[in-house]
C-alpha positions as CSV (number, residue, x, y, z in Angstrom):
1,X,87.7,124.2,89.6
2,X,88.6,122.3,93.2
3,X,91.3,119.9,92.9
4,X,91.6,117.2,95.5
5,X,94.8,114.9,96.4
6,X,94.6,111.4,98.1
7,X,96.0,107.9,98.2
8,X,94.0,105.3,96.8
9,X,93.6,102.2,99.6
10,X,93.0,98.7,98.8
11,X,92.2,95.7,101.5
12,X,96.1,95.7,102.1
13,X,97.0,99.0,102.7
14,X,98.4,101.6,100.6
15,X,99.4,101.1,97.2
16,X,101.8,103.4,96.2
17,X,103.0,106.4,95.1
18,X,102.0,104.9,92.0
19,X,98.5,105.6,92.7
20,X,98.2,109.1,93.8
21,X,94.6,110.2,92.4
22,X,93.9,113.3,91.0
23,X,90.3,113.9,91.7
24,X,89.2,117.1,89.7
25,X,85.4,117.8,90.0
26,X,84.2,119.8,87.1
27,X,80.8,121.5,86.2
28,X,80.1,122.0,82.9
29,X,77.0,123.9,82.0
30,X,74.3,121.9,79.7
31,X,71.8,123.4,77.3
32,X,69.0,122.6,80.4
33,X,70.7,124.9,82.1
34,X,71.7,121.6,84.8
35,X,75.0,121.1,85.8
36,X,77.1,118.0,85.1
37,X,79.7,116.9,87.8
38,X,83.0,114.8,87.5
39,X,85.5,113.0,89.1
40,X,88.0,111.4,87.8
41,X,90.5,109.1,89.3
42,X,94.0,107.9,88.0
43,X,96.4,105.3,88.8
44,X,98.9,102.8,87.9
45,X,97.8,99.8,89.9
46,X,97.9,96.5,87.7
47,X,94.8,94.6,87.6
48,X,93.2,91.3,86.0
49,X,90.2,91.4,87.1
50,X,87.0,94.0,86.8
51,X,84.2,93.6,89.2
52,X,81.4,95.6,89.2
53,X,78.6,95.7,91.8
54,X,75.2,96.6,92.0
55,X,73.4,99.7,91.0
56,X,76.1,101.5,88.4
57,X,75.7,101.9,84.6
58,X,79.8,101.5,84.1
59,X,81.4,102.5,80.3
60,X,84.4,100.2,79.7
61,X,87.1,102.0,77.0
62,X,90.6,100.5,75.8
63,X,93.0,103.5,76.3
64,X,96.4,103.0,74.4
65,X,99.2,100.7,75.3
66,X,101.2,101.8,78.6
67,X,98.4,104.0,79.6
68,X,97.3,104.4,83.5
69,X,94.1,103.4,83.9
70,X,91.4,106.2,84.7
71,X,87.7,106.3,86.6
72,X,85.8,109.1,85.9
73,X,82.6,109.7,87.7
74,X,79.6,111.6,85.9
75,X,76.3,112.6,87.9
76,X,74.4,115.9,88.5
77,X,74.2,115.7,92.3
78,X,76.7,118.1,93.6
79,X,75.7,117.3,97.4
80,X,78.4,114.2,96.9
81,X,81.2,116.7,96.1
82,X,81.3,118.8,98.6
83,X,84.4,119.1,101.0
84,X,84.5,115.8,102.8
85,X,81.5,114.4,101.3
86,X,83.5,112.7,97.9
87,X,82.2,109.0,97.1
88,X,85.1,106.6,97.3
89,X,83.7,104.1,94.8
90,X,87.0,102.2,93.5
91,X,88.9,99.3,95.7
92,X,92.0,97.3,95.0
93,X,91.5,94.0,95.9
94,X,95.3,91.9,95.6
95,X,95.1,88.0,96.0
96,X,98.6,87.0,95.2
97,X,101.3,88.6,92.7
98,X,99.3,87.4,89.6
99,X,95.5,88.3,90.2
100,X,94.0,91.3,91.6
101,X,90.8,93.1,91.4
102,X,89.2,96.3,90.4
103,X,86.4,96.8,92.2
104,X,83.2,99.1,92.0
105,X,81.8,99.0,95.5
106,X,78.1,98.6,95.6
107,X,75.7,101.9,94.9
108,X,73.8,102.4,98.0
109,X,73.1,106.3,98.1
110,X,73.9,108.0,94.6
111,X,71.2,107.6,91.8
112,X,71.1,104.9,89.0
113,X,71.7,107.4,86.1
114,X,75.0,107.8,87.6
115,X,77.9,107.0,84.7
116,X,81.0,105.2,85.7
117,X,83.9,105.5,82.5
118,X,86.7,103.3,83.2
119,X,89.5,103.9,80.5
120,X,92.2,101.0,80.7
121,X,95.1,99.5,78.8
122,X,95.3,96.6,81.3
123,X,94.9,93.0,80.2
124,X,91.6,91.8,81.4
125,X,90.6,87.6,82.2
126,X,87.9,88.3,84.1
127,X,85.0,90.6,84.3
128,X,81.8,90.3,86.4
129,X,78.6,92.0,86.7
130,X,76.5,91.6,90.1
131,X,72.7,91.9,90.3
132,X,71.7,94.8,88.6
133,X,74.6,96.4,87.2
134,X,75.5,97.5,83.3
135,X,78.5,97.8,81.7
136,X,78.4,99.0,78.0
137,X,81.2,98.4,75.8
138,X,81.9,100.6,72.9
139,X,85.4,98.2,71.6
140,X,87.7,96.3,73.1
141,X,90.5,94.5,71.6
142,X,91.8,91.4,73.7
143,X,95.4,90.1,73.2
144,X,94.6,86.7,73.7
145,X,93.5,85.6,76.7
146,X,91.0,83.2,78.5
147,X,88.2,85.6,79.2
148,X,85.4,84.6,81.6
149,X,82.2,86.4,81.8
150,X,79.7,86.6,84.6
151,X,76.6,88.4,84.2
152,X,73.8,88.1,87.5
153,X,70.7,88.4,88.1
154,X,68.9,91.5,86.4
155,X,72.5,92.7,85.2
156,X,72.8,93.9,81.5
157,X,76.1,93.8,79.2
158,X,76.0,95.2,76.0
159,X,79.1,95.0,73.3
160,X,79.5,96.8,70.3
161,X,82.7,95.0,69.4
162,X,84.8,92.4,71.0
163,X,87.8,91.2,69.3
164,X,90.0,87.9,71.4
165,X,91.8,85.6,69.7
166,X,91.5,83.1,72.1
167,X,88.3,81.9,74.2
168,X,85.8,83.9,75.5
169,X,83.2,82.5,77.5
170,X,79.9,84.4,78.9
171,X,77.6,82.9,81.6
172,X,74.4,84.3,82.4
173,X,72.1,83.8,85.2
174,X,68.8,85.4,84.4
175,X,70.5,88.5,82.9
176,X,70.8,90.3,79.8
177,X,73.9,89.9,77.0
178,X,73.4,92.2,73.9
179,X,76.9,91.1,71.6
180,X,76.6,92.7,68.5
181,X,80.0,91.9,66.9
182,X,82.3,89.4,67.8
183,X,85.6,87.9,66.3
184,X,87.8,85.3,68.0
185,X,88.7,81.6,68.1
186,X,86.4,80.0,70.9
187,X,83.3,81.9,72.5
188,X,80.8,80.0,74.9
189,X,77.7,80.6,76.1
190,X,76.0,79.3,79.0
191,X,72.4,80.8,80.1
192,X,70.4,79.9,82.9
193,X,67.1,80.7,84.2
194,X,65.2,83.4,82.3
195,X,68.3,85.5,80.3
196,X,68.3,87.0,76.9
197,X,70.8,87.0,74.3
198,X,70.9,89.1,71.3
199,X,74.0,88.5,69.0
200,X,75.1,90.2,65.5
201,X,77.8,88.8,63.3
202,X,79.7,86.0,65.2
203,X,83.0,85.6,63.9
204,X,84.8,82.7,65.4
205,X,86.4,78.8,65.1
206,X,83.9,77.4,67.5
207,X,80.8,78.7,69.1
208,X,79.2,76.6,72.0
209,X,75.7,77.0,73.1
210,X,74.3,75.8,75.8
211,X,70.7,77.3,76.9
212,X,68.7,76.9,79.4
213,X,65.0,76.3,78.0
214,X,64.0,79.7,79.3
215,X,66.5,81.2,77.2
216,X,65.4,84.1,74.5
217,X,68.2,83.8,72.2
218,X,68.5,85.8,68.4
219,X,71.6,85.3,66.7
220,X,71.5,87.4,63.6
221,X,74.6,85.3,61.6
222,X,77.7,83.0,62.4
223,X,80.4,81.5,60.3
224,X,81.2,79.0,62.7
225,X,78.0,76.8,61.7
226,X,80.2,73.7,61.4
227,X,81.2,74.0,64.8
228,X,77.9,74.7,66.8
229,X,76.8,72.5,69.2
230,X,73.4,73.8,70.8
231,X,72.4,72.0,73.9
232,X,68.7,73.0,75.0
233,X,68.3,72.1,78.7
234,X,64.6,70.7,79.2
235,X,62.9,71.9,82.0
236,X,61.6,68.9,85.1
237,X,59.6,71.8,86.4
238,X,59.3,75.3,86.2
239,X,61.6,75.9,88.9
240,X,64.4,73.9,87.9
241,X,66.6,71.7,84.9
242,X,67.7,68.4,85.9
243,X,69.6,66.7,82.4
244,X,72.0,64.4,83.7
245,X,73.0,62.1,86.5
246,X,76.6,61.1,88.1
247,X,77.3,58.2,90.4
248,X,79.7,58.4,92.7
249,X,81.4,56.0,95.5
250,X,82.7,57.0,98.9
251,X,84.1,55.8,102.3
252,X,83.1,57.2,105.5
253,X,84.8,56.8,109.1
254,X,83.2,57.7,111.8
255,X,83.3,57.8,115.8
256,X,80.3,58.3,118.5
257,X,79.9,61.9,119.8
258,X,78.2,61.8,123.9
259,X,78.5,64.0,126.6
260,X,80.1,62.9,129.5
261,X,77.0,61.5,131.5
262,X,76.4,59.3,128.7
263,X,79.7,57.2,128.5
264,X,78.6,54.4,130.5
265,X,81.7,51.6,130.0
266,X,79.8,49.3,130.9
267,X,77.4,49.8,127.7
268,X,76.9,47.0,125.3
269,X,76.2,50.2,123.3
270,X,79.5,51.1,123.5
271,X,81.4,51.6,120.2
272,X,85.0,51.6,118.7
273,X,83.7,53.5,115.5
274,X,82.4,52.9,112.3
275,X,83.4,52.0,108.4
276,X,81.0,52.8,106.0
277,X,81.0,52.4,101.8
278,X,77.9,53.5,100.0
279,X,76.8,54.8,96.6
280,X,75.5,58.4,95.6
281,X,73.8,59.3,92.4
282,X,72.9,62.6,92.3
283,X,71.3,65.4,89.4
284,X,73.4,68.4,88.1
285,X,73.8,71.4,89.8
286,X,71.0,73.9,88.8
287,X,72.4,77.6,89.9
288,X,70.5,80.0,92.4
289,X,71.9,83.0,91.0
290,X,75.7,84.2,91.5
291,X,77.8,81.2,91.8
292,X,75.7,79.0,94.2
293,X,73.8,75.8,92.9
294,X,71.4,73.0,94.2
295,X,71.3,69.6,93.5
296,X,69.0,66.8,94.8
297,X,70.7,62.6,95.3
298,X,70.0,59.4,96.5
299,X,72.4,57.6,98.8
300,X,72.6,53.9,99.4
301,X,75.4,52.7,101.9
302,X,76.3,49.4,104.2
303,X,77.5,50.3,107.2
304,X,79.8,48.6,110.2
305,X,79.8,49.5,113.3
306,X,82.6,48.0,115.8
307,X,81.7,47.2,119.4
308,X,83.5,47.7,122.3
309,X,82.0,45.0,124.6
310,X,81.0,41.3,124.1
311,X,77.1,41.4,123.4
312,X,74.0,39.3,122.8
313,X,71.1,39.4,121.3
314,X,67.7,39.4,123.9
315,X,64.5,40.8,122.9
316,X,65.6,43.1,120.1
317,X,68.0,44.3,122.4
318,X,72.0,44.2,122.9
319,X,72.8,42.8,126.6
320,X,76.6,42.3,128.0
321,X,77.4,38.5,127.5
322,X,80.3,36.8,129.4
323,X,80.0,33.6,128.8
324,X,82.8,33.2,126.1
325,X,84.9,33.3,128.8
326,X,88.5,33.9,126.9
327,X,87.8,32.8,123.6
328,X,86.6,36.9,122.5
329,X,84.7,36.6,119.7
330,X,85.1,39.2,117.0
331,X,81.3,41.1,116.8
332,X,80.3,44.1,114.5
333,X,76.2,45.6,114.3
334,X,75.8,46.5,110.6
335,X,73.0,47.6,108.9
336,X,71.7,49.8,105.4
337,X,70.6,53.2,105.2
338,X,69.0,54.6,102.3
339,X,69.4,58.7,102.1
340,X,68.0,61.5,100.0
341,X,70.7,64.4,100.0
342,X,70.3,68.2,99.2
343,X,73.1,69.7,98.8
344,X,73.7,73.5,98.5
345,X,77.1,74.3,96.5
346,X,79.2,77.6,96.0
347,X,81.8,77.6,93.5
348,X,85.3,79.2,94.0
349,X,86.9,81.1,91.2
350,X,88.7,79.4,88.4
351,X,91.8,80.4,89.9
352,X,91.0,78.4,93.0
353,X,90.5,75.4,91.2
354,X,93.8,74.1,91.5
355,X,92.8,73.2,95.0
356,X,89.1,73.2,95.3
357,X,86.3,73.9,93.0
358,X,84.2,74.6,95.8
359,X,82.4,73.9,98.8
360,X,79.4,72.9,99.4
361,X,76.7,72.1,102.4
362,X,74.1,69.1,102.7
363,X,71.6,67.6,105.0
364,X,70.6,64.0,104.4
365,X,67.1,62.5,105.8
366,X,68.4,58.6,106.5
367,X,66.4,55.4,107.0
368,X,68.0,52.8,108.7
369,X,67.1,49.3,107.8
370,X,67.8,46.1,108.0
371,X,69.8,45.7,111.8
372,X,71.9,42.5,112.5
373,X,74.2,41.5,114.9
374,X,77.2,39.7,113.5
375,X,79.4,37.1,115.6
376,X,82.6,35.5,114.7
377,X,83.8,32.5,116.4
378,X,86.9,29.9,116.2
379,X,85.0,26.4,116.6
380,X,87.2,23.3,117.3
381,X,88.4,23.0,113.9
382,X,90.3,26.4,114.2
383,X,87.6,27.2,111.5
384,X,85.5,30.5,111.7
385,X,81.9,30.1,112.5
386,X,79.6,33.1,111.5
387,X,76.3,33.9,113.4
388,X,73.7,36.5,112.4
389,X,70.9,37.7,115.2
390,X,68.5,39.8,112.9
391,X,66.2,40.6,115.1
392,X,67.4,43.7,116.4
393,X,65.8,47.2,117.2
394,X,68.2,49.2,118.5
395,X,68.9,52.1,115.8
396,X,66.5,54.9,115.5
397,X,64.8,54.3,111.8
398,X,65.4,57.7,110.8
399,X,67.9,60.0,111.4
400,X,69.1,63.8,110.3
401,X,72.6,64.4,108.4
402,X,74.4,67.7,108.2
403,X,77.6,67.8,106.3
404,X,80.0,70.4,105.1
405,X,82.6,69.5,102.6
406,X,85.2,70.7,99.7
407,X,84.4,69.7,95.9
408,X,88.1,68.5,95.4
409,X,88.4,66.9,91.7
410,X,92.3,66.3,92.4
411,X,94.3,63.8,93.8
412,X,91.6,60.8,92.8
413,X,89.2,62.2,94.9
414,X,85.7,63.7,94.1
415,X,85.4,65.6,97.4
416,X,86.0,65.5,101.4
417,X,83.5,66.1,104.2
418,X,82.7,66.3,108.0
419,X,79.2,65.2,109.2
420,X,77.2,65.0,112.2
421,X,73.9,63.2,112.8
422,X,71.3,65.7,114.6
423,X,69.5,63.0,115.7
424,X,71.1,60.4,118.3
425,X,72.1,57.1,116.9
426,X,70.1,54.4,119.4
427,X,66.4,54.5,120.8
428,X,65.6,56.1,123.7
429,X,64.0,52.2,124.6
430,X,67.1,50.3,123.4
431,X,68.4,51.7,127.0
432,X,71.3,53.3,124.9
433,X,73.5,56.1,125.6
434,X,72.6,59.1,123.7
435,X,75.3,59.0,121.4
436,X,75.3,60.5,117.8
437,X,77.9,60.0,115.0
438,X,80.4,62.3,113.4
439,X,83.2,61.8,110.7
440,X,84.6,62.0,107.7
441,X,83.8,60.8,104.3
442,X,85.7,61.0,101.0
443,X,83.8,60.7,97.5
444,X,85.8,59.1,94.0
């Protein structure tokens, strides 16, 4: 027997006496004659949240009450125990003085039938399983909490028994749940993509379902019948699920962006920024795997742009005008563009949500339409006299979007974002500085 000392290390430093690991590696001697190695790894570092990464088969036990929480490592290749060669598998990842992380780094170099046992008395909220990983549980009794399952790509979870006497929620992205009993007061279920559930006796207040239409699901018996509400997502092609549609509205202010060659004063080009208001209706999110998602939109919007100089009309054209002496007149271009979003979103962790759900990025493919020149002027009446030259072809008919922005959903606001247009904002033949437009725009 070789007994090793260390400190475990999370992404903060040390973390404490507390969590002095004794690493014992073992060989016991099989019936085929092949020896079994362990390691096994104890500590007293509280933790909310298990995260498990790819390429480990993990065992998840509840050890009694005031117990310190215990990795043990099972495999038959000795070459990773040899002096100076031990796998450091385990990190502590600490957030703030409520959440913090136990996490399985990914498997990159010891074999798949390696077993991970992870024995633990500490109250778990959150557990998640990357692309192919497993975690088996043989019974685990929660004390009533919110707990929130994730389960990626090609990742398998199997339960024997699961007791919570609050809400339990699993969400699956083309993975495997095998739940054979369950007791509790809420459980949801949210599949995507091409998972597979298998469920035994389901013993709880409420059960929600909500499937993706890919989705093998066999649920041998509930008593919650009263309460099920099954929600079959159909398919607009075999690549995604669009159900639903939301509207939203949104103000945008933005200002012209030109290197210094281009800033001509003497411009009729020449802008003090821009006012927009528009309308976006756009599909559900449909996930990629993990916690990003896609969603497609159309965007309508009216637009204002304010003009530095006095201007005319000529030819399609804006020219410097100077013959309203004094008497400025107030002028604005506006104009429509119609755009057809895509936006890729990530979503932050429920603790996040507070402050953000997420971000997300989008490029927009715009079509600018409808180009007039506005001019406002006091006749002799003191009375305002509106004139609109609609001839104009100055703006470049299409034009490139990119955006990056925060999903809010606080404060009366859907979400905030900075934009840039790729493409400059005039035609080369308009005799225009090169100018393109960047901002802000809120959504509610």
């Amino acid at each position: 027997m070789k007994r090793i000392t260390s400190i475990l290390k999370d992404n903060f430093g040390f973390i404490g006496t507390a969590a002095i690991l004794g690493l014992t590696i073992l060989m016991t001697t099989r019936a085929s004659a092949q020896d079994i190695y362990e390691i096994e790894q104890t500590f007293d570092q509280p933790f909310n949240m298990l995260h498990i990464n790819k390429g480990w088969d993990v065992r998840l036990f509840q050890a009694p009450t005031g117990s310190p929480t215990t990795v043990v490592l099972q495999t038959r290749c000795a070459e990773f125990f040899e002096e100076g060669n031990e796998p450091q598998i385990i990190e502590m990842k600490k957030f703030d003085k409520k959440d913090s992380w136990l996490y399985l780094k990914p498997n990159t170099s010891m074999p798949h039938s390696t077993v991970v046992e992870i024995h633990t008395a500490q109250p778990i909220d959150e557990i998640h399983l990357y692309n192919d990983a497993r975690l088996t549980i043989a019974h685990y009794d929660f004390d009533s909490v919110n707990l929130d399952v994730y389960i990626d790509t090609n990742a398998t979870l199997v339960i024997d028994t699961m007791n919570n006497r609050w809400s339990t929620s699993f969400t699956l992205h083309d993975a495997t749940l095998d739940l054979r009993h369950f007791s509790g007061r809420h459980i949801h279920l949210w599949t995507y993509g091409n998972s597979t559930v298998t469920a035994g006796k389901i013993n709880a207040f409420r059960f929600w379902q909500r499937l993706s239409a890919n989705t093998k699901c066999d649920i041998a018996s509930t008593d919650s019948v009263q309460h099920l509400f099954v929600k079959h997502r159909k398919p607009f092609n075999n690549a995604a699920n669009f159900t639903s549609l939301s509207l939203t509205f949104g103000l945008d202010v933005s200002s012209a962006l030109q290197g210094t060659d281009d800033a001509r004063y003497g411009s009729p080009y020449n802008t003090l920024g821009e006012f927009g208001i528009y309308e976006q209706l756009c599909t559900n999110s449909v996930p990629l795997g993990g916690r990003w998602s896609w969603h497609p939109g159309l965007e309508l919007a009216y637009r204002v742009r304010l003009l530095d100089n006095v201007v005319k009309a000529d030819a399609g054209h804006l020219v410097l005008d100077d013959s309203y002496g004094a008497l400025v007149p107030q002028q604005y271009l506006d104009y429509f563009t119609i755009g057809l979003p895509v936006t890729l979103n990530y979503t932050f962790d429920k603790k996040w949500h507070t402050f953000a759900k997420g971000f997300y990025f989008k490029l927009t493919p715009m079509y600018n339409c409808n180009q007039e020149l506005v001019t406002q002027t006091l006749n002799e009446h003191n009375h305002w006299v509106t004139r609109h030259d609609k001839d104009l072809d100055v703006l470049n008919r299409f034009n490139l979007r990119t955006a990056v922005g925060l999903n809010l959903g606080m404060l009366g606001f859907h979400s905030i974002e900075f934009f840039m247009d790729l493409f400059p904002t005039y035609k080369a033949s308009a005799g225009a500085p090169q100018t393109r437009m960047f901002g802000v725009l809120y959504h509610f």
